[in-house]
N, C-alpha and C positions, 0 to 999 in steps of 0.2 A: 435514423434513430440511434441516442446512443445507449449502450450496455452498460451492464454493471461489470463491476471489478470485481473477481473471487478470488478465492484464495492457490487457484492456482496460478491464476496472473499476477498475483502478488509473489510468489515464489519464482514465478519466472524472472520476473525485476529484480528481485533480491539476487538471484545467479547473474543475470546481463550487470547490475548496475553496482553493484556491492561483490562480486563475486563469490557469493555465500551459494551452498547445495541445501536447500531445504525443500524438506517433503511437505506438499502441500495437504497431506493428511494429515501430517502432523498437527501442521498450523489450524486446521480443521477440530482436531480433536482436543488442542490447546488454544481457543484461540484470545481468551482474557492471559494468557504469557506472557511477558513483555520482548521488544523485540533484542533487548539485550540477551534473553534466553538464548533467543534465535543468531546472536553475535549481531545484530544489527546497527551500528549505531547511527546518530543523529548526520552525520555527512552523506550515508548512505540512503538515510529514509526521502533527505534531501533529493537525492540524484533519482530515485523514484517518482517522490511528486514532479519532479522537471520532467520526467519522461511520459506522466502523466498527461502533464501539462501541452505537450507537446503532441501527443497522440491523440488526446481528444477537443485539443486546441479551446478548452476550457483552465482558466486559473482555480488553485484548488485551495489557494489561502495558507494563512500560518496554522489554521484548525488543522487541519492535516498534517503540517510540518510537526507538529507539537502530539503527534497522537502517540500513545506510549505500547499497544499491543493491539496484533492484526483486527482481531475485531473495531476497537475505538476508530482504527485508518481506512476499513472498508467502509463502517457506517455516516466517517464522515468525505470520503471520497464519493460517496456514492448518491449520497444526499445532496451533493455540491454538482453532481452529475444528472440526478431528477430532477434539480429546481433549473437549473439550465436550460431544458426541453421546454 
């Protein structure tokens, strides 16, 4: 069965794939912030979904590539990971 994505897994990829250190509490307590706040940018959000893609051997689309702060990228990472099942 597969899982959802939080926010701390999304901080972990944002350290492995972008090399950024963000607290996943943070992201938690901000999470309509965009992920520029967070220093993220669009190459980065990229190397994410591909790792995504690749760990749950699910495509996760351009909705995702195009999501502008962690909430919009869990709910549609996640979404894209419930209709799969």
């Amino acid at each position: 069965m597969i899982g959802t994505v939080t926010f701390d897994e999304l901080a972990e990829l944002m350290n492995a794939r972008a090399g950024l250190s963000v607290d996943p509490q943070e992201m938690k307590s901000r999470p309509d912030a965009t992920f520029a706040d967070f220093e993220l940018d669009s190459l980065g959000l990229l190397g994410i979904v591909a790792e995504l893609e690749k760990r749950y051997g699910q495509p996760m689309g351009a909705d995702a590539e195009g999501c502008k702060t962690p909430r919009a990228f869990l709910d549609t990472v996640n979404g894209t990971l419930a209709a799969a099942v």
